[in-house]
C-alpha positions in Angstrom: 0.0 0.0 0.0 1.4 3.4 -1.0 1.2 6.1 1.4 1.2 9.8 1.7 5.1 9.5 2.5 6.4 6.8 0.5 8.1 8.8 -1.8 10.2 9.8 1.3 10.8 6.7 3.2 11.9 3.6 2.1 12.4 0.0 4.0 15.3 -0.9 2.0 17.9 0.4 4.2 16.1 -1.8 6.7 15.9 -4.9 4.3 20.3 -4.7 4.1 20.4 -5.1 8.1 17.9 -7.8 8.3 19.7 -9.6 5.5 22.8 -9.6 7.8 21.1 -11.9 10.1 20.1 -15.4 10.7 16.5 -15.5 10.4 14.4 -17.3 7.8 12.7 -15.2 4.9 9.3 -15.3 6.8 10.8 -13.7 9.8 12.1 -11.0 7.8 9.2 -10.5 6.2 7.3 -10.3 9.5 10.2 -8.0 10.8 9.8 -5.6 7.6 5.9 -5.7 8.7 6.5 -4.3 12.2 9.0 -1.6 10.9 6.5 -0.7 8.3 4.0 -0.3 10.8 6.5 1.4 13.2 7.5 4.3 10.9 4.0 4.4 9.6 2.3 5.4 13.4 5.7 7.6 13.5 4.7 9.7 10.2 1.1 9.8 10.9 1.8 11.4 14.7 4.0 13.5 12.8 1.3 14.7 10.7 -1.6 14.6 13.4 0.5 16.4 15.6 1.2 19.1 13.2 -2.2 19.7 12.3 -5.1 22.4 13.6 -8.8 21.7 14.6 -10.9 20.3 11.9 -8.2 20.1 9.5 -6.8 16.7 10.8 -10.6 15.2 9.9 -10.1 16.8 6.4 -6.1 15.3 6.1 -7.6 12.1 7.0 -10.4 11.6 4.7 -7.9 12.5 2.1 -5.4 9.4 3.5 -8.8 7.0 3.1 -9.2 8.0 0.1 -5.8 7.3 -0.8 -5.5 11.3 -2.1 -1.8 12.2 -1.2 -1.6 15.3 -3.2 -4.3 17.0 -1.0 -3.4 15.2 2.3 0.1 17.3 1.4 -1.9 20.4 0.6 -3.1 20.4 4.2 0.5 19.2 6.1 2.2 22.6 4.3 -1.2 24.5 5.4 0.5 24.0 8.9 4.0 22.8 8.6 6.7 25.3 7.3 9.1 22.6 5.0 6.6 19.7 5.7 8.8 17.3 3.9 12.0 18.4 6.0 10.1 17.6 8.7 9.1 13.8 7.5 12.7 13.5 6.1 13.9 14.2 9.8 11.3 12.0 11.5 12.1 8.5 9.0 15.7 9.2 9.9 15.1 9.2 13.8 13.1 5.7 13.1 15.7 4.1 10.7 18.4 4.7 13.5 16.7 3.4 15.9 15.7 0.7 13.5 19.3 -0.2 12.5 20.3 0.4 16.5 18.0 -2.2 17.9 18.9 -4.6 14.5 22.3 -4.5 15.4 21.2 -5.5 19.3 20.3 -8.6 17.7 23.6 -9.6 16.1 
């Protein structure tokens, strides 16, 4: 599923680390699920948090309807360099991502 952010954050950083370790292809995949849904309640707080009153019904209604385009009309309604913001946020998640990854080698 493609969302509002995916042309921001990717999971293949997160695909190299799991590679590095001894697990079987299922447990990667069910890894790669949980980090998925990790950064994806990170990015939506980011957004939610971001946004005013009734505009976070409006930004979400726009995510169910899979409109991205307007769902970004409303994050740089309120957030000065919206995609800055994001950028900075998938970072945070990927280092701790690759930090608890590494816990497990």
């Amino acid at each position: 599923m493609k969302h509002f952010y995916s042309h921001l954050v990717t999971l293949e950083h997160i695909k190299v680390e799991l590679s590095g370790l001894d697990l079987t292809q299922e447990q990667q995949e069910e890894l790669l699920q949980i980090a998925q849904k990790q950064i994806h309640n990170v990015m939506m707080d980011q957004a939610l948090s971001n946004i005013k009153g009734e505009d976070k019904k409006v930004f979400l209604q726009h995510i169910a309807n899979q409109d991205h385009e307007k769902a970004w009309e409303v994050l740089r309604k309120h957030m000065q360099d919206a995609e800055k913001h994001f950028l900075h946020a998938a970072h945070e998640i990927y280092e701790q991502l690759r930090e608890d990854i590494h816990n497990l080698k």
